[in-house]
C-alpha positions as CSV (number, residue, x, y, z in Angstrom):
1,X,0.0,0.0,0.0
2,X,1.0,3.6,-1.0
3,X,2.7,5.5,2.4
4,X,0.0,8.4,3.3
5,X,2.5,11.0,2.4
6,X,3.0,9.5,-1.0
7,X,-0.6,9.4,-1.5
8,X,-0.6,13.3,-1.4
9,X,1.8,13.9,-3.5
10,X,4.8,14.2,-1.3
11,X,7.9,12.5,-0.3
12,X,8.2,10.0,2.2
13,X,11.8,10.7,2.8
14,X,11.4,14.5,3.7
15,X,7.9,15.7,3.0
16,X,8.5,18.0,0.1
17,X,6.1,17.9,-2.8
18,X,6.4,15.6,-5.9
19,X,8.0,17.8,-8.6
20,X,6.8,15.1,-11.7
21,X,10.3,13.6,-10.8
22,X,11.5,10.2,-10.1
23,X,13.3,11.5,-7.6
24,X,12.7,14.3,-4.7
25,X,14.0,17.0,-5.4
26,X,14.6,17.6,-1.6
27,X,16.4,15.1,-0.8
28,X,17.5,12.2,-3.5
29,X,14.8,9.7,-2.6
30,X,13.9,7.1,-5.6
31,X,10.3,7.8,-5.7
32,X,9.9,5.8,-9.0
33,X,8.2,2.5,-6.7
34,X,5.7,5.0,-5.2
35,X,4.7,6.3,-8.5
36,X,4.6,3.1,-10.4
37,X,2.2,1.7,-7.5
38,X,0.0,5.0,-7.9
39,X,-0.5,4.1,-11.9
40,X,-1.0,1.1,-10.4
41,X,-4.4,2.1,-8.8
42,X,-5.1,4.6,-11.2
43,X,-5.2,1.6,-14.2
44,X,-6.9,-1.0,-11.7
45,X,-9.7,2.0,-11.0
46,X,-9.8,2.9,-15.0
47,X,-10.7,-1.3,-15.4
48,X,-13.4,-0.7,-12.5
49,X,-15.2,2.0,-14.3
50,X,-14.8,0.2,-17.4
51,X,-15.9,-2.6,-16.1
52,X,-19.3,-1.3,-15.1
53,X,-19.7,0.5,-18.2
54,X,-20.0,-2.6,-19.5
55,X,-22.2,-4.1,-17.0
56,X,-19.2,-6.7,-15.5
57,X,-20.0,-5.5,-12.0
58,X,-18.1,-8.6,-10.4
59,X,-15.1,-7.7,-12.2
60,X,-15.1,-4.2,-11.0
61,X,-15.5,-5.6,-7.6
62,X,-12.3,-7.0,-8.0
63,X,-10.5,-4.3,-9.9
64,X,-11.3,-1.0,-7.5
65,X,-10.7,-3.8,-4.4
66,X,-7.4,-3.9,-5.7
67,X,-6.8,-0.4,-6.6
68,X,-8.3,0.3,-2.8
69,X,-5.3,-2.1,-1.8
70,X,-2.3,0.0,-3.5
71,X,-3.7,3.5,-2.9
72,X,-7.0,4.1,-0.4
73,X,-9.2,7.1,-1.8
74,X,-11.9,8.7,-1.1
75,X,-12.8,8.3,-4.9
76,X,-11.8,5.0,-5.0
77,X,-14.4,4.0,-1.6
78,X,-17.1,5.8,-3.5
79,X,-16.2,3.5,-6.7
80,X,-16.0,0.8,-4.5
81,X,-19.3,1.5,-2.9
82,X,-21.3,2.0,-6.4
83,X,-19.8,-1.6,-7.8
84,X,-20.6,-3.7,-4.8
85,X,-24.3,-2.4,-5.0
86,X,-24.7,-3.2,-8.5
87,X,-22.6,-6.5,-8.1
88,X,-25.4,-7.3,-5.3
89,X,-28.6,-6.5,-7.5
């Protein structure tokens, strides 16, 4: 799962705010992992809403569960919440 810090956009290291960099700018941290586990969720959410577009709601169960895994949001819970209703109709 994505640190807190790194889940708002800042460095775990030393708390200073991503720059679009691989690494802080701060401080030298490799912040490549963090950001490859953020597309990560991003892609796994994109499959959710695809997903339900297309009226596969158990597969977008499965998709924004593991995007919620990687990277809790507040989007993501909402996603999460919309999917398991329509997975239980």
């Amino acid at each position: 799962m994505i640190p807190d810090t790194a889940a708002t956009g800042r460095c775990p290291v030393c708390q200073a705010r991503f720059r679009g960099a691989t690494e802080c700018s701060r401080c030298g941290a490799d912040l490549a992992p963090l950001m490859n586990l953020a597309i990560d969720a991003w892609r796994a959410r994109a499959a959710a809403r695809a997903a339900l577009r297309a009226g596969d709601y158990e597969s977008a169960v499965t998709h924004v569960a593991r995007a919620q895994r990687i990277s809790s949001t507040e989007c993501g819970r909402r996603l999460q919440l919309i999917a398991g209703a329509l997975a239980a109709i």
